[in-house]
C-alpha positions in Angstrom: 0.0 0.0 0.0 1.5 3.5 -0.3 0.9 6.2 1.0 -1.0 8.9 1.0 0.3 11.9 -2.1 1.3 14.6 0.5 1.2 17.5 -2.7 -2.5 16.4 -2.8 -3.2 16.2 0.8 -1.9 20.1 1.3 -4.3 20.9 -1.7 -7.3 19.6 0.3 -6.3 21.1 3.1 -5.4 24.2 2.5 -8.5 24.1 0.3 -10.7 23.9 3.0 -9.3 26.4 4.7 -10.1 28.9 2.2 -13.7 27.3 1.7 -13.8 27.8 5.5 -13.2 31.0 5.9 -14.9 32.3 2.6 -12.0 32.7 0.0 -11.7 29.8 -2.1 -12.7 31.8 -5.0 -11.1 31.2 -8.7 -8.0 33.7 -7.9 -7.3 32.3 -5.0 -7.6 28.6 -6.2 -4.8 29.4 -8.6 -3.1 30.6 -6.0 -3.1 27.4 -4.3 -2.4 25.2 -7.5 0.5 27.6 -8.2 2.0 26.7 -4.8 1.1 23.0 -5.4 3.2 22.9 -8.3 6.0 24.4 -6.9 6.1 22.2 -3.7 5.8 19.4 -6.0 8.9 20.4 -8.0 10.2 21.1 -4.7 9.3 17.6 -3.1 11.1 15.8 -6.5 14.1 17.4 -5.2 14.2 16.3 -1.7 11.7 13.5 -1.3 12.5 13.7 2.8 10.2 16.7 3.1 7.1 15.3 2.3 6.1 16.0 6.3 6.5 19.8 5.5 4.4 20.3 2.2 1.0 20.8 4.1 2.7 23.7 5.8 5.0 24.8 3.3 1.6 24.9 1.2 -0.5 26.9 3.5 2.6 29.4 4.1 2.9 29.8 0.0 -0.8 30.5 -0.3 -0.7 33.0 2.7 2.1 35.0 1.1 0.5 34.9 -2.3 -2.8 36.0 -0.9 -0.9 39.1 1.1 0.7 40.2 -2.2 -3.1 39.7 -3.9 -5.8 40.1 -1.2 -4.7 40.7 2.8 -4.2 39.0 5.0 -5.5 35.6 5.6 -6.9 34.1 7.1 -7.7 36.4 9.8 -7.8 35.7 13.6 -11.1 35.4 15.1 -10.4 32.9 18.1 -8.3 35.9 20.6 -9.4 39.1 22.6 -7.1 41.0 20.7 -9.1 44.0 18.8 -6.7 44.6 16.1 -6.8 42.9 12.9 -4.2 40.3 12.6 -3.4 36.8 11.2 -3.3 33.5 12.3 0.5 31.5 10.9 1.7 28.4 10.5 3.7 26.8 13.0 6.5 25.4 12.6 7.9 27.9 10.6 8.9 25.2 8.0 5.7 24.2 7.8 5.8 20.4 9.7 5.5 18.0 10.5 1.9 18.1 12.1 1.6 22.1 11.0 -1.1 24.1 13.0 -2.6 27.5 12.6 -1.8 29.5 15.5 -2.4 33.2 17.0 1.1 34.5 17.8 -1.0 37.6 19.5 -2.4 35.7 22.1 0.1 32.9 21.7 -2.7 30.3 21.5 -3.2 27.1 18.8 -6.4 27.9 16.6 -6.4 24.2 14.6 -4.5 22.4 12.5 -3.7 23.6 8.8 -6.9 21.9 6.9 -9.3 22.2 10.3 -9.7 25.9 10.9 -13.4 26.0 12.5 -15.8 28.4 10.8 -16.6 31.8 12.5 -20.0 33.0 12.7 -19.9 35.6 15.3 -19.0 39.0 13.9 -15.8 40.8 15.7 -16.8 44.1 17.3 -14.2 45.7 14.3 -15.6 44.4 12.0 
């Protein structure tokens, strides 16, 4: 049995991440295929970092989205007031990578699991 393709694992869930929280529209889908192709390149190269892609993935798509859109996705799960984003820890994306407030310094959900928000910020 083999396992598992981990450049098609980080596009479902990275994808759901956008679906989640309400950007997984056709620019940033190409976003997130741009980023796939590249962390596949990337993975041909050095086959030992397949535990990183998912993060690695979610970082790329973050960064392109900054460049394109803002900041994403945005922190709902803290006290804090200001605006701010939620990042990917480890910094190298893995393994096991997680979405995490570095305001508050608390672990929102794993890359793939961020939980919907449906109660409006007071700034927003």
């Amino acid at each position: 049995m083999t396992s598992p393709d981990p450049v098609m694992t980080a596009r479902a869930l990275v994808l759901r991440d956008l679906e989640t929280t309400g950007v997984a529209d056709a620019a940033s889908v190409s976003l997130l295929e741009a980023a796939l192709a590249d962390r596949g390149w990337w993975l041909e190269q050095w086959a030992e970092g397949r535990d990183f892609v998912v993060g690695l993935v979610a970082q790329d798509v973050q960064d392109a989205l900054l460049d394109s859109r803002g900041r994403w996705p945005l922190c709902h799960w803290c006290d804090h007031l200001e605006p701010h984003p939620v990042h990917v820890q480890p910094d190298l994306g893995g393994p096991d990578p997680r979405w995490v407030c570095e305001v508050a310094g608390i672990s929102v959900a794993p890359v793939g699991e961020l939980p919907v928000h449906t109660v409006p910020r007071a700034d927003q």
